[in-house]
Structure formats: structure tokens, C-alpha cells
mmJSON file of the N, C-alpha and C atoms, coordinates in Angstrom:
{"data_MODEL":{"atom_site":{
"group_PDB":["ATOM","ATOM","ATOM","ATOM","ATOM","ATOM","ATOM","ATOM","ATOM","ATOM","ATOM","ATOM","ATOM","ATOM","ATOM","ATOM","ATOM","ATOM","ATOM","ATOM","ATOM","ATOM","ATOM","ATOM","ATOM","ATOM","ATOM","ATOM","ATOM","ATOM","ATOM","ATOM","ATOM","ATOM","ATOM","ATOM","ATOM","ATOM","ATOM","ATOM","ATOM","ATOM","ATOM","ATOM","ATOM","ATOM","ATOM","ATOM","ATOM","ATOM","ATOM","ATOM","ATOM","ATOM","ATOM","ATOM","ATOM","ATOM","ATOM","ATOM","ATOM","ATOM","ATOM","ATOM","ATOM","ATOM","ATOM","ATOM","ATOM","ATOM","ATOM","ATOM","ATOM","ATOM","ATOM","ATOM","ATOM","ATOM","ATOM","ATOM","ATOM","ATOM","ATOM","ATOM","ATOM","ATOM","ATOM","ATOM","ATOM","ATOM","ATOM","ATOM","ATOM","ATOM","ATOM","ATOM","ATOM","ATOM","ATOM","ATOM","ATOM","ATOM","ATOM","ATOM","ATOM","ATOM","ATOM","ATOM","ATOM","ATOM","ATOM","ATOM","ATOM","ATOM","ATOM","ATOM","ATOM","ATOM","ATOM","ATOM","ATOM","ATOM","ATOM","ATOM","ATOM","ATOM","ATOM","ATOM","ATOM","ATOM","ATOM","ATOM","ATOM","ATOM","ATOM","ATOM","ATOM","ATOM","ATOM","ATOM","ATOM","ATOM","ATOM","ATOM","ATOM","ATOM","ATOM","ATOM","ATOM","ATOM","ATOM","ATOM","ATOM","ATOM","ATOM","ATOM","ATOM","ATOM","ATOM","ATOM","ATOM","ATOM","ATOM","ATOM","ATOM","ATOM","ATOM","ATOM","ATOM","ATOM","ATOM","ATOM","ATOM","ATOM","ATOM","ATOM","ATOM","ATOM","ATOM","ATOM","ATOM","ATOM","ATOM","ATOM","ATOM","ATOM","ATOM","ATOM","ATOM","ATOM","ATOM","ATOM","ATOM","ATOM","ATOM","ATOM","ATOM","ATOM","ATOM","ATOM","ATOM","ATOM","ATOM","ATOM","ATOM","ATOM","ATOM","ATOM","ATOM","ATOM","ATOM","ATOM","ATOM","ATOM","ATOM","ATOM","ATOM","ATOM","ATOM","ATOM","ATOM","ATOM","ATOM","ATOM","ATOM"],
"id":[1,2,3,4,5,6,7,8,9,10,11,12,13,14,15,16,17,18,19,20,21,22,23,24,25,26,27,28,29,30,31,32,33,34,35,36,37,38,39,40,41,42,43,44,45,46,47,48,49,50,51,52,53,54,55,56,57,58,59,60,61,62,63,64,65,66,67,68,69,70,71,72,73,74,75,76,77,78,79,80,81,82,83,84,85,86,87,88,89,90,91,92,93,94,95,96,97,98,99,100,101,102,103,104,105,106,107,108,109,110,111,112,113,114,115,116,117,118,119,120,121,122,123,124,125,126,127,128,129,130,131,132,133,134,135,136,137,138,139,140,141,142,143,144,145,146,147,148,149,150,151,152,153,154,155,156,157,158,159,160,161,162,163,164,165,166,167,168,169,170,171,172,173,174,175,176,177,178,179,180,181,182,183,184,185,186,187,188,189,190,191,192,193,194,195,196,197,198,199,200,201,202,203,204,205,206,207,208,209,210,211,212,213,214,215,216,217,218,219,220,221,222,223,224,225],
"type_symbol":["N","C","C","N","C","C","N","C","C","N","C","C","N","C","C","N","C","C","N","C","C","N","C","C","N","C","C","N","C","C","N","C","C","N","C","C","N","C","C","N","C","C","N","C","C","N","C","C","N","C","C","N","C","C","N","C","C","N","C","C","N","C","C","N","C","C","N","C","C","N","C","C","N","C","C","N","C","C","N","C","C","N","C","C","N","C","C","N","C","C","N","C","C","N","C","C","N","C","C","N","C","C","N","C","C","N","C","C","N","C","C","N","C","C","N","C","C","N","C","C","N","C","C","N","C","C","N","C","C","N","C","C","N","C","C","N","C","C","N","C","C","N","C","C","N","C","C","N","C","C","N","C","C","N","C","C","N","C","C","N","C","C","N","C","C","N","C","C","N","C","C","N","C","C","N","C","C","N","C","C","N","C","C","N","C","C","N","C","C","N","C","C","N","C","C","N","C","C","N","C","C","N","C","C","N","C","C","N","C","C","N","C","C","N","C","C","N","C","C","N","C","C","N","C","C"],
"label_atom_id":["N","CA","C","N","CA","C","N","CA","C","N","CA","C","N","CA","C","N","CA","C","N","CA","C","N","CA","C","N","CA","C","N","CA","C","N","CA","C","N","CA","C","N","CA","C","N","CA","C","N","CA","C","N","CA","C","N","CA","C","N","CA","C","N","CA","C","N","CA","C","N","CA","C","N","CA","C","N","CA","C","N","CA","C","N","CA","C","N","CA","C","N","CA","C","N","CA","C","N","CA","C","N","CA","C","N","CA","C","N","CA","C","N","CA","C","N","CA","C","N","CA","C","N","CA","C","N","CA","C","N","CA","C","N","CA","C","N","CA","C","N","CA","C","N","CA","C","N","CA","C","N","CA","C","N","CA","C","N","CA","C","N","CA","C","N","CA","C","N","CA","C","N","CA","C","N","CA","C","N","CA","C","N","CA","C","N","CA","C","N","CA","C","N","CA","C","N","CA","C","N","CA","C","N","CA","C","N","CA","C","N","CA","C","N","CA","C","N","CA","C","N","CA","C","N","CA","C","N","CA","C","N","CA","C","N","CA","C","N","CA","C","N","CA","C","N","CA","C","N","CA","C","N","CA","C","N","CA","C","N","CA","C"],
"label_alt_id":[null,null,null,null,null,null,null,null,null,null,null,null,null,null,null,null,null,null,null,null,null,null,null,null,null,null,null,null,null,null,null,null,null,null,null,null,null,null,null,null,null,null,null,null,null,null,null,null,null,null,null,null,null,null,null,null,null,null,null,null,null,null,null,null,null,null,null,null,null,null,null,null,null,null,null,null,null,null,null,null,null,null,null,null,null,null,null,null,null,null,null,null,null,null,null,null,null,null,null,null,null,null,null,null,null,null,null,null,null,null,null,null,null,null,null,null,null,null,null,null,null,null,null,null,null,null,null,null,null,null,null,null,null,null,null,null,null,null,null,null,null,null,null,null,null,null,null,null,null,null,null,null,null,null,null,null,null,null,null,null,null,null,null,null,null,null,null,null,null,null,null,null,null,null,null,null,null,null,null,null,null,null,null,null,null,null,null,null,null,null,null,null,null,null,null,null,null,null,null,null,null,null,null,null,null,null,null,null,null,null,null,null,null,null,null,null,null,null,null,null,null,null,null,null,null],
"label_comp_id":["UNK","UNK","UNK","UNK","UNK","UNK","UNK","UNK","UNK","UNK","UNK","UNK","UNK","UNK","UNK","UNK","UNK","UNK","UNK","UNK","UNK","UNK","UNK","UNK","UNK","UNK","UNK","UNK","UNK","UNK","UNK","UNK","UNK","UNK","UNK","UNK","UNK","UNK","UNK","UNK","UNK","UNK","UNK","UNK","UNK","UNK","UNK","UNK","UNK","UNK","UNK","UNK","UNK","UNK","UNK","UNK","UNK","UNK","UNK","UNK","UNK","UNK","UNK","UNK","UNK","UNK","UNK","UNK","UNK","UNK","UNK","UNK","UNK","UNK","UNK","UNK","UNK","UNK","UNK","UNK","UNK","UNK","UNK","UNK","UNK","UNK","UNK","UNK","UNK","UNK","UNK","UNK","UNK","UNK","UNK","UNK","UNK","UNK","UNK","UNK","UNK","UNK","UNK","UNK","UNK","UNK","UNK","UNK","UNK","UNK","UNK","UNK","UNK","UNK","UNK","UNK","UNK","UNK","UNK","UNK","UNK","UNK","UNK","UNK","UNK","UNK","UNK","UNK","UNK","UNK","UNK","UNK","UNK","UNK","UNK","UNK","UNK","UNK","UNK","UNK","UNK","UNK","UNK","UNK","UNK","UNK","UNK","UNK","UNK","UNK","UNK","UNK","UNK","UNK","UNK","UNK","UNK","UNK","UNK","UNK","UNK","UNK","UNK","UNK","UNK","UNK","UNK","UNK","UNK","UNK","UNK","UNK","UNK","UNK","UNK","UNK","UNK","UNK","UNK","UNK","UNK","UNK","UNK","UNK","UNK","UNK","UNK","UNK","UNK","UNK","UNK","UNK","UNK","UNK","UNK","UNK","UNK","UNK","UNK","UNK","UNK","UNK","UNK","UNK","UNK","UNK","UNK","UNK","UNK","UNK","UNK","UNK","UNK","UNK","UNK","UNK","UNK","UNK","UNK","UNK","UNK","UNK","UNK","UNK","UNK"],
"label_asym_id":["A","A","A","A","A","A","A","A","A","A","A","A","A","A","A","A","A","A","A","A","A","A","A","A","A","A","A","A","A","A","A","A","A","A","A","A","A","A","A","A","A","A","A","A","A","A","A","A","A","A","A","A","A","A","A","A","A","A","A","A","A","A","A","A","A","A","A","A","A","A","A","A","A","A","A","A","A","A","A","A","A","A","A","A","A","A","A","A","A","A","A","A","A","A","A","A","A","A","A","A","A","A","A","A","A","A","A","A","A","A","A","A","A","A","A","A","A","A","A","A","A","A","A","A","A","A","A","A","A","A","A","A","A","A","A","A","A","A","A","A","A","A","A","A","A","A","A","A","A","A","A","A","A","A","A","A","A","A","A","A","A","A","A","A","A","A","A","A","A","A","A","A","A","A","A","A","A","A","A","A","A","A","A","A","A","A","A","A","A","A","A","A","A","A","A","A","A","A","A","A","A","A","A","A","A","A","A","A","A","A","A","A","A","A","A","A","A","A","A","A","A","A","A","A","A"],
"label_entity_id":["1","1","1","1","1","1","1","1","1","1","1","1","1","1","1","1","1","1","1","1","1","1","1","1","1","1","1","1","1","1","1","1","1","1","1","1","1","1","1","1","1","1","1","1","1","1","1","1","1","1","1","1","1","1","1","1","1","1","1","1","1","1","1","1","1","1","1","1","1","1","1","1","1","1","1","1","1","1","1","1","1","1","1","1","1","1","1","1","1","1","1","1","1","1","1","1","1","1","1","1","1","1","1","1","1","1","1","1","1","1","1","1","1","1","1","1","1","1","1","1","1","1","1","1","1","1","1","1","1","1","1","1","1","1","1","1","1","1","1","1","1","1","1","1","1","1","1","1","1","1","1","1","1","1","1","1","1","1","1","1","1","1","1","1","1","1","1","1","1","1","1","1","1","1","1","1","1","1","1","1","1","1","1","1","1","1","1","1","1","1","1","1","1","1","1","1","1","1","1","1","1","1","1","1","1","1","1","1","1","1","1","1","1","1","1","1","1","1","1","1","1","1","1","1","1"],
"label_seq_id":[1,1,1,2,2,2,3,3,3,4,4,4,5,5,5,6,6,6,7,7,7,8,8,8,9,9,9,10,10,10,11,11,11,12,12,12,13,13,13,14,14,14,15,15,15,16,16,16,17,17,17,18,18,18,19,19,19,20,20,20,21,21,21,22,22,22,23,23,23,24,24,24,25,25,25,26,26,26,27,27,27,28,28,28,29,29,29,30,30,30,31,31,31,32,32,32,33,33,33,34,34,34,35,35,35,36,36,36,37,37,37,38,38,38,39,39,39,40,40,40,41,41,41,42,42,42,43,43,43,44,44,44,45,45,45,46,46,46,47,47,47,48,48,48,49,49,49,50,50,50,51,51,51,52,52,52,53,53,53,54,54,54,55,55,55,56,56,56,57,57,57,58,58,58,59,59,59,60,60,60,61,61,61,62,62,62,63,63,63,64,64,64,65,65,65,66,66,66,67,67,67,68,68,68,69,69,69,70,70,70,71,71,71,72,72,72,73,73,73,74,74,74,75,75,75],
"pdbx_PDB_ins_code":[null,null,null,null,null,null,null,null,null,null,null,null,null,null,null,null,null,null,null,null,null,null,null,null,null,null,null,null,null,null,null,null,null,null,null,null,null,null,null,null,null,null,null,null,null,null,null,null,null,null,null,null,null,null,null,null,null,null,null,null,null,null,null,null,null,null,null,null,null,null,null,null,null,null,null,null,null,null,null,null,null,null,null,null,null,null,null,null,null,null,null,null,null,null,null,null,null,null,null,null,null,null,null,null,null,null,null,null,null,null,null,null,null,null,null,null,null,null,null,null,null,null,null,null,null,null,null,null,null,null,null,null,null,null,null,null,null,null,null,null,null,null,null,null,null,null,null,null,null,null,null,null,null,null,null,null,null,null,null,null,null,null,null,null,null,null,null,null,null,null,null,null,null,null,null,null,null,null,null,null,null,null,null,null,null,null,null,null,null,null,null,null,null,null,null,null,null,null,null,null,null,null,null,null,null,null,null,null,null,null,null,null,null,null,null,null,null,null,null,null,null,null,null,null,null],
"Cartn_x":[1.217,0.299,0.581,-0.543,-0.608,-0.76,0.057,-0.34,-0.244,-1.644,-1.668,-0.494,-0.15,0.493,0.491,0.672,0.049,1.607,1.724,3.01,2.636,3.417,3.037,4.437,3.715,4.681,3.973,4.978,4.926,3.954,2.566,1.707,2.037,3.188,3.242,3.996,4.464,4.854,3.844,2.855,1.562,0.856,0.799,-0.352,0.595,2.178,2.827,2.817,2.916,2.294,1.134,0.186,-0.96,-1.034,-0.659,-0.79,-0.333,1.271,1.874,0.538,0.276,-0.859,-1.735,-2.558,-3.725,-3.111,-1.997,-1.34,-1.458,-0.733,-0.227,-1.673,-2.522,-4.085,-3.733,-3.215,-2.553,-3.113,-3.175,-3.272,-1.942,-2.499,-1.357,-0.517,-0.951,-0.335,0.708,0.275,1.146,2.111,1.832,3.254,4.0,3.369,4.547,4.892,4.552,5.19,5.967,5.902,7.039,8.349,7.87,8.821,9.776,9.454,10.119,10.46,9.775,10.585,12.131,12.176,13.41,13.855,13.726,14.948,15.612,14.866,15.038,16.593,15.537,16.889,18.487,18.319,19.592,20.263,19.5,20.507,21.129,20.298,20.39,21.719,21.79,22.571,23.948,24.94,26.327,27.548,26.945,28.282,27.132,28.002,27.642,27.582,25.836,25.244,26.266,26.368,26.778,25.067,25.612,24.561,23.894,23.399,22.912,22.015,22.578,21.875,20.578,21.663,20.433,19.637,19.063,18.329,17.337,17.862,17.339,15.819,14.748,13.505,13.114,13.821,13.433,12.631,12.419,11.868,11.638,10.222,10.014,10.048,11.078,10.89,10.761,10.023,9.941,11.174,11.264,12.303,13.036,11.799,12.108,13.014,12.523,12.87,14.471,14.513,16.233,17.14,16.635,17.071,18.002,16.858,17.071,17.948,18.032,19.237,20.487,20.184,21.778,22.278,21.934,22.143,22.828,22.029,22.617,24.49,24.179,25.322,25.82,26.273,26.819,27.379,28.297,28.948,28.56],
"Cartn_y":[18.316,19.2,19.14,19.084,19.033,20.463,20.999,22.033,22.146,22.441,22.417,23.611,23.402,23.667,23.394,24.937,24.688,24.61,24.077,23.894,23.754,23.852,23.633,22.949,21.003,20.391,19.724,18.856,18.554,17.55,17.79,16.912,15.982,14.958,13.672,12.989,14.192,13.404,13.055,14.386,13.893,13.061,12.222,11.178,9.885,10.121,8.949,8.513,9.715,9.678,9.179,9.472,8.924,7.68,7.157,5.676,5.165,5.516,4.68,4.826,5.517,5.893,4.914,4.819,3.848,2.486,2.209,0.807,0.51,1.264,1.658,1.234,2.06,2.189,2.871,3.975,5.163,6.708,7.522,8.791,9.554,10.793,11.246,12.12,12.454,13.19,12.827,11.189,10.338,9.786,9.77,9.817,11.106,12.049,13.47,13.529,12.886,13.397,12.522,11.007,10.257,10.36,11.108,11.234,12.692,13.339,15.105,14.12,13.249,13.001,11.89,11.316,10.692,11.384,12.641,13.215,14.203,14.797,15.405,14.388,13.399,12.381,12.306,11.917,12.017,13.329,14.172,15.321,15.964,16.003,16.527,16.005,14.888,13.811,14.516,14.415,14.953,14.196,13.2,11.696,11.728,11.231,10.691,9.394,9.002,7.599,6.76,5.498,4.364,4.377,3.404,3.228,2.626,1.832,0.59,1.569,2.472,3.543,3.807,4.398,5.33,5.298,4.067,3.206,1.972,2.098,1.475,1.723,0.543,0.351,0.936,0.832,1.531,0.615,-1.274,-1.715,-2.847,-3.417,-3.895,-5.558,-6.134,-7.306,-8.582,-9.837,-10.736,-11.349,-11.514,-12.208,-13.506,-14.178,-15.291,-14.705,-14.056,-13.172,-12.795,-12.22,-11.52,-12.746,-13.517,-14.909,-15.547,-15.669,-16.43,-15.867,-14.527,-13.316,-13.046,-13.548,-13.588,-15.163,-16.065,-17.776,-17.677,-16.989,-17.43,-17.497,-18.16,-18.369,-17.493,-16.736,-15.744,-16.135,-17.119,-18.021,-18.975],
"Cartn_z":[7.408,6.726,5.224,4.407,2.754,2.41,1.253,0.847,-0.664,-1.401,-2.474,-3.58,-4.382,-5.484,-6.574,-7.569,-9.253,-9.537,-11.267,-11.731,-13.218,-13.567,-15.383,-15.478,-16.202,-16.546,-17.798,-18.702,-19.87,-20.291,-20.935,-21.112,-21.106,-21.87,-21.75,-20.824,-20.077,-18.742,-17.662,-17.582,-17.084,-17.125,-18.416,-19.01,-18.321,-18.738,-18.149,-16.542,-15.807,-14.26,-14.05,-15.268,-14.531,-14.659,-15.82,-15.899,-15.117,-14.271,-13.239,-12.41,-12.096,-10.986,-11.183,-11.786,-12.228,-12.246,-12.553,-12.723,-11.137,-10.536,-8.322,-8.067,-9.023,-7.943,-6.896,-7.063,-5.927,-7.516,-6.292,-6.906,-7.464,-8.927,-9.346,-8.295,-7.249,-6.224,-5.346,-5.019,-4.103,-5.179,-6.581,-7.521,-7.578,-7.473,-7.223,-6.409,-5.08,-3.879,-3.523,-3.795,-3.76,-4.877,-6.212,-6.848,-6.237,-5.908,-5.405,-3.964,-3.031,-2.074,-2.478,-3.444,-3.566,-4.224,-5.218,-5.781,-4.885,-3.817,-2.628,-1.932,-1.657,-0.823,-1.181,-2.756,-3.384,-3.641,-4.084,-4.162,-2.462,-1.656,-0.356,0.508,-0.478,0.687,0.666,1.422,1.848,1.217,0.285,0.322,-1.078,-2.183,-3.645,-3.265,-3.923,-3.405,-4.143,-3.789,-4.989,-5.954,-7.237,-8.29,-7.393,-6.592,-5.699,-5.099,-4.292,-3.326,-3.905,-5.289,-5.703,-6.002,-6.921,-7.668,-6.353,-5.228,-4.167,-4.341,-4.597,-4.155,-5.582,-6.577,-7.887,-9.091,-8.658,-9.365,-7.782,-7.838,-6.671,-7.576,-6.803,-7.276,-6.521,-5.693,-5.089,-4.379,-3.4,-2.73,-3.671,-4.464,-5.059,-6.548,-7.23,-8.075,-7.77,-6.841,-6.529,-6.209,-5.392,-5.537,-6.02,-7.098,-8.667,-9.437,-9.318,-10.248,-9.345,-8.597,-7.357,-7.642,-7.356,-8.149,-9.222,-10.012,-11.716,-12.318,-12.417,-13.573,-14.568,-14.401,-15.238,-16.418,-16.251,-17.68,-18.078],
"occupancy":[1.0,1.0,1.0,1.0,1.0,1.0,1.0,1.0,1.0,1.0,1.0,1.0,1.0,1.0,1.0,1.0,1.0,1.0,1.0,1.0,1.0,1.0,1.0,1.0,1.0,1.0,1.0,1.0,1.0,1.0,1.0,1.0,1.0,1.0,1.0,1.0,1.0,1.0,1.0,1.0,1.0,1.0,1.0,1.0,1.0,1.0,1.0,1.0,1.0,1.0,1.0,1.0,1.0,1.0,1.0,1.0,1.0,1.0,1.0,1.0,1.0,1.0,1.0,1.0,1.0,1.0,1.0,1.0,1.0,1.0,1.0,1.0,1.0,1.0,1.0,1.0,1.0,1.0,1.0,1.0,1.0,1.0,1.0,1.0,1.0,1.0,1.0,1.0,1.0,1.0,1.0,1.0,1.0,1.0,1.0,1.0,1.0,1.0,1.0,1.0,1.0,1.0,1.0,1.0,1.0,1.0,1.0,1.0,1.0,1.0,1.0,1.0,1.0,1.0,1.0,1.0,1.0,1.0,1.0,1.0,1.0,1.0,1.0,1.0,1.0,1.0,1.0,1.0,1.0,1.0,1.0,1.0,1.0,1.0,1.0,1.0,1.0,1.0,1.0,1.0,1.0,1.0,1.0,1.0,1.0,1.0,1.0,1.0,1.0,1.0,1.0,1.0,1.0,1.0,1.0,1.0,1.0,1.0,1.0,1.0,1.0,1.0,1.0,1.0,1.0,1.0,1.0,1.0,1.0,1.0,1.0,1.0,1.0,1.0,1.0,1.0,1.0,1.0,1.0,1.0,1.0,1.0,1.0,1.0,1.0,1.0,1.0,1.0,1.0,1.0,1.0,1.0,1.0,1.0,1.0,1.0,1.0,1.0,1.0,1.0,1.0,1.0,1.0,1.0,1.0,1.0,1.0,1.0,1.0,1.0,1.0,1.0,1.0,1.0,1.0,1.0,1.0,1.0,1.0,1.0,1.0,1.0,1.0,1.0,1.0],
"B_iso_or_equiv":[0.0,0.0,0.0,0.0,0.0,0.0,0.0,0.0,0.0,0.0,0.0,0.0,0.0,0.0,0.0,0.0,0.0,0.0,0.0,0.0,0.0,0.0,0.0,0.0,0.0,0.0,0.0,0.0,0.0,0.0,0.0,0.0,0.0,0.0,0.0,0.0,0.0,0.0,0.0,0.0,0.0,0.0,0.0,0.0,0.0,0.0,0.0,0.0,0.0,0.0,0.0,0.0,0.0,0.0,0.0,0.0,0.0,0.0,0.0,0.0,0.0,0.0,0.0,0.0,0.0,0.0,0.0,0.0,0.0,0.0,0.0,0.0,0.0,0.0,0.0,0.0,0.0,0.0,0.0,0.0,0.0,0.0,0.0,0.0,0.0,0.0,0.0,0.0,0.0,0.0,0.0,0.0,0.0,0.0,0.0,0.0,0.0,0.0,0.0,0.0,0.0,0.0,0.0,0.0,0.0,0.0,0.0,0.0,0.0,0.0,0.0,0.0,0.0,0.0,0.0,0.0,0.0,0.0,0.0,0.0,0.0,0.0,0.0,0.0,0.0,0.0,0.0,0.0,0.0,0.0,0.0,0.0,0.0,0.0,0.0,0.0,0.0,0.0,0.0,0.0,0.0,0.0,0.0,0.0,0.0,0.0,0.0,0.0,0.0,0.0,0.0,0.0,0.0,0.0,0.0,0.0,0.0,0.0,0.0,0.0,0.0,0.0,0.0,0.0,0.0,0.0,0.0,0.0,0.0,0.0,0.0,0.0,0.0,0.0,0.0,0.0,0.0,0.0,0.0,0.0,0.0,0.0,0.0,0.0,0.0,0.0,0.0,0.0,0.0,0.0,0.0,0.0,0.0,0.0,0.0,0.0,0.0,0.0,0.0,0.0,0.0,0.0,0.0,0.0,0.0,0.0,0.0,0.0,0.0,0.0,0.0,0.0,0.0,0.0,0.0,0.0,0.0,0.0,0.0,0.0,0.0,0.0,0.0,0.0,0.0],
"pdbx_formal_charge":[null,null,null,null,null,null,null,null,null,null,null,null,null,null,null,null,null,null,null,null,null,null,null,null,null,null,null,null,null,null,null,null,null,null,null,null,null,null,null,null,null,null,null,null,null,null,null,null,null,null,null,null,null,null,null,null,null,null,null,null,null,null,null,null,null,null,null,null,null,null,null,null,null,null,null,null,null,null,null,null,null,null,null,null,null,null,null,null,null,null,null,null,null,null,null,null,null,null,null,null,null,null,null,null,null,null,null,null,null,null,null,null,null,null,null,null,null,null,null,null,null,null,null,null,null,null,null,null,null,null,null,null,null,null,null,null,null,null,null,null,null,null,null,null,null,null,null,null,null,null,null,null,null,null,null,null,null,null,null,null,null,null,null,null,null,null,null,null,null,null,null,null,null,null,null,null,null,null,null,null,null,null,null,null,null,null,null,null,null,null,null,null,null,null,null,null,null,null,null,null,null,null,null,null,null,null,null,null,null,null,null,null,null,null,null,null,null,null,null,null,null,null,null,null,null],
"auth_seq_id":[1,1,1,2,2,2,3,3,3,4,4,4,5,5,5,6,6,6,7,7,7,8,8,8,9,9,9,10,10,10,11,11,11,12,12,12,13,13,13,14,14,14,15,15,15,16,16,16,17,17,17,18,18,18,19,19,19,20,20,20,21,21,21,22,22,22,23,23,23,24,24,24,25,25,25,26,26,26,27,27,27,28,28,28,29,29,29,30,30,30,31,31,31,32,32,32,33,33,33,34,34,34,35,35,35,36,36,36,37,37,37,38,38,38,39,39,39,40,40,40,41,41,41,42,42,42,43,43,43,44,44,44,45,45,45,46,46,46,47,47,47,48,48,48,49,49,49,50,50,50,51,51,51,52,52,52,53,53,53,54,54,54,55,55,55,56,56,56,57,57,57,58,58,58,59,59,59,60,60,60,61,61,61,62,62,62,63,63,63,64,64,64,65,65,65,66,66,66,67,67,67,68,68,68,69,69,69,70,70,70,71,71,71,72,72,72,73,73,73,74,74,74,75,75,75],
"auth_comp_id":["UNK","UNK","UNK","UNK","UNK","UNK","UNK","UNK","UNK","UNK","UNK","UNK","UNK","UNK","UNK","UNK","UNK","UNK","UNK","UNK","UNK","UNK","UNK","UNK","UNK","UNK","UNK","UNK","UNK","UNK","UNK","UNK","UNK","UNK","UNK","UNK","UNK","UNK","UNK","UNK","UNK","UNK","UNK","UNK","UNK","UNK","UNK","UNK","UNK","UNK","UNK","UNK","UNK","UNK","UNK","UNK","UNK","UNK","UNK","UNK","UNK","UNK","UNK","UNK","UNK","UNK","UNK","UNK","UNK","UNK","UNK","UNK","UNK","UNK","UNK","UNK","UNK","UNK","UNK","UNK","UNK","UNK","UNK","UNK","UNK","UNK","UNK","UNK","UNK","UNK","UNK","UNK","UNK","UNK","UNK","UNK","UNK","UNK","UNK","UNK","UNK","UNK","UNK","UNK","UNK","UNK","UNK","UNK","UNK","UNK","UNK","UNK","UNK","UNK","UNK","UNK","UNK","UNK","UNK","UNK","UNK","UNK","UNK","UNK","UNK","UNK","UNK","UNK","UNK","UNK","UNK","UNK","UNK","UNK","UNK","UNK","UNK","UNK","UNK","UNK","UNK","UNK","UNK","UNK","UNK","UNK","UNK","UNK","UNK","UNK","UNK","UNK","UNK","UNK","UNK","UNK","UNK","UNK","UNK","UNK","UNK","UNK","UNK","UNK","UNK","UNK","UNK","UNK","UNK","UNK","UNK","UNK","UNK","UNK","UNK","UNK","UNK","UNK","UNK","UNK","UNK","UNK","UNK","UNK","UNK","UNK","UNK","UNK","UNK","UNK","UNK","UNK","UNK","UNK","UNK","UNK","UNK","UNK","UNK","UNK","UNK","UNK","UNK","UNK","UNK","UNK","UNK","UNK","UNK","UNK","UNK","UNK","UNK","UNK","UNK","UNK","UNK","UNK","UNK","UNK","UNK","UNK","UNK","UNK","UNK"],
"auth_asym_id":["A","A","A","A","A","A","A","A","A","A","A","A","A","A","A","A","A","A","A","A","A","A","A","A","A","A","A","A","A","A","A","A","A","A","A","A","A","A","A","A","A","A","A","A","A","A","A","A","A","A","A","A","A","A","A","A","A","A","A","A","A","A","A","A","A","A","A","A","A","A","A","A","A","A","A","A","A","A","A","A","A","A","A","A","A","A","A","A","A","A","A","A","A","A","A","A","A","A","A","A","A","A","A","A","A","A","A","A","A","A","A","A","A","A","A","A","A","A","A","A","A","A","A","A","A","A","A","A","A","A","A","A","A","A","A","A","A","A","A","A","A","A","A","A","A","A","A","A","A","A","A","A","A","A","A","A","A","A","A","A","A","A","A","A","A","A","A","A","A","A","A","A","A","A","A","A","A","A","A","A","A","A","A","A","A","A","A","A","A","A","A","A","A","A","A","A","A","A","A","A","A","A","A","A","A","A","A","A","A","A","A","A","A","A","A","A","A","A","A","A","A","A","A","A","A"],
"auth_atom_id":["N","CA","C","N","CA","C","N","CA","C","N","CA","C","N","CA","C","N","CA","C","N","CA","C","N","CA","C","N","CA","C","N","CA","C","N","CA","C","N","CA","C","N","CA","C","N","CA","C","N","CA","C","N","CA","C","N","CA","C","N","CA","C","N","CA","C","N","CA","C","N","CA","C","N","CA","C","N","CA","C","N","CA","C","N","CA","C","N","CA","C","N","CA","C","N","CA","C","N","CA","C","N","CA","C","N","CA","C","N","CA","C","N","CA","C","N","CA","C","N","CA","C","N","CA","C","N","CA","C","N","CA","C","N","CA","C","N","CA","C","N","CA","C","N","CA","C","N","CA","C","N","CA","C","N","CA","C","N","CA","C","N","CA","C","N","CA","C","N","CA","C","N","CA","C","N","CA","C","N","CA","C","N","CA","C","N","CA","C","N","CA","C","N","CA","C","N","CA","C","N","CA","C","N","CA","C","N","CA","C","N","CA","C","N","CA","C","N","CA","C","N","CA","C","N","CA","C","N","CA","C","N","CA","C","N","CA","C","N","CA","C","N","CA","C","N","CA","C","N","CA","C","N","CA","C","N","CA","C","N","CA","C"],
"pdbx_PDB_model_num":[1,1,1,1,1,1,1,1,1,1,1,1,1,1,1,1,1,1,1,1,1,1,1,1,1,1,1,1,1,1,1,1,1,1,1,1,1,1,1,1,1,1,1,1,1,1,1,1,1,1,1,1,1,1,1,1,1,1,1,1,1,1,1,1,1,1,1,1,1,1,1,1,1,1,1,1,1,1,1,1,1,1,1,1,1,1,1,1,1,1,1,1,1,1,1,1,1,1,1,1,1,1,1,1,1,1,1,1,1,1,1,1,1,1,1,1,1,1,1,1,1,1,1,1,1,1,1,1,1,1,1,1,1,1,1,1,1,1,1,1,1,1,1,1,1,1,1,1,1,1,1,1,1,1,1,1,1,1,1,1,1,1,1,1,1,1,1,1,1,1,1,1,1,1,1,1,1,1,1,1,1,1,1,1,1,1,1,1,1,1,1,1,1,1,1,1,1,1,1,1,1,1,1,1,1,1,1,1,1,1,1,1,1,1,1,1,1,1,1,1,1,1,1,1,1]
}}}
């Protein structure tokens, strides 16, 4: 079940949501509700994530992509 809710947050964080939104081609709603559902996750959790955890699924990048940045040559 969806249940609507008002909030007063900071104009330019709004404008910045929406653009993710419009970029997604997803609505500003399904960006609030996925954002309140992962900060939910992390704080809730019982055990302090590693950096890896937390940041998990936080930039979507191609199989080929991660790949290529796991390969590399560091030196």
C-alpha cells in the first residue's frame, strides 16, 4: 500500500531529484522512495556496513566496465 505524504525540503535538492528522475525516466517519487529505502537499510542494519556494502549498486556500471577496472595495472 502507497501512502501519500507532504514534507518541506530544500528547493535545490528538489530540482536535483528531478533531474535524476528525468535522466532514470522514472518519477520524482520512485527517487524518494528508493532513496529513504536505502538510507533505511544502512542505518537499520545491526553490524557497521564495510565502504563496499554501503555504496553497493551506487553507480551502475557494465560488466565490461568493472572488468576493465579490476585488470588494470595499478603501477
Amino acid at each position: 500500500m502507497q501512502t501519500k505524504i507532504g514534507t518541506i525540503l530544500d528547493e535545490s535538492l528538489i530540482q536535483r531529484a528531478k533531474k535524476v528522475a528525468s535522466l532514470r525516466h522514472t518519477t520524482l517519487s520512485h527517487i524518494f522512495s528508493n532513496a529513504l529505502s536505502e538510507y533505511l537499510s544502512i542505518h537499520e542494519s545491526k553490524r557497521k556496513l564495510s565502504q563496499v556494502e554501503a555504496s553497493f549498486n551506487s553507480i551502475s556500471l557494465s560488466r565490461r566496465i568493472v572488468n576493465k577496472i579490476v585488470e588494470e595495472d595499478i603501477y
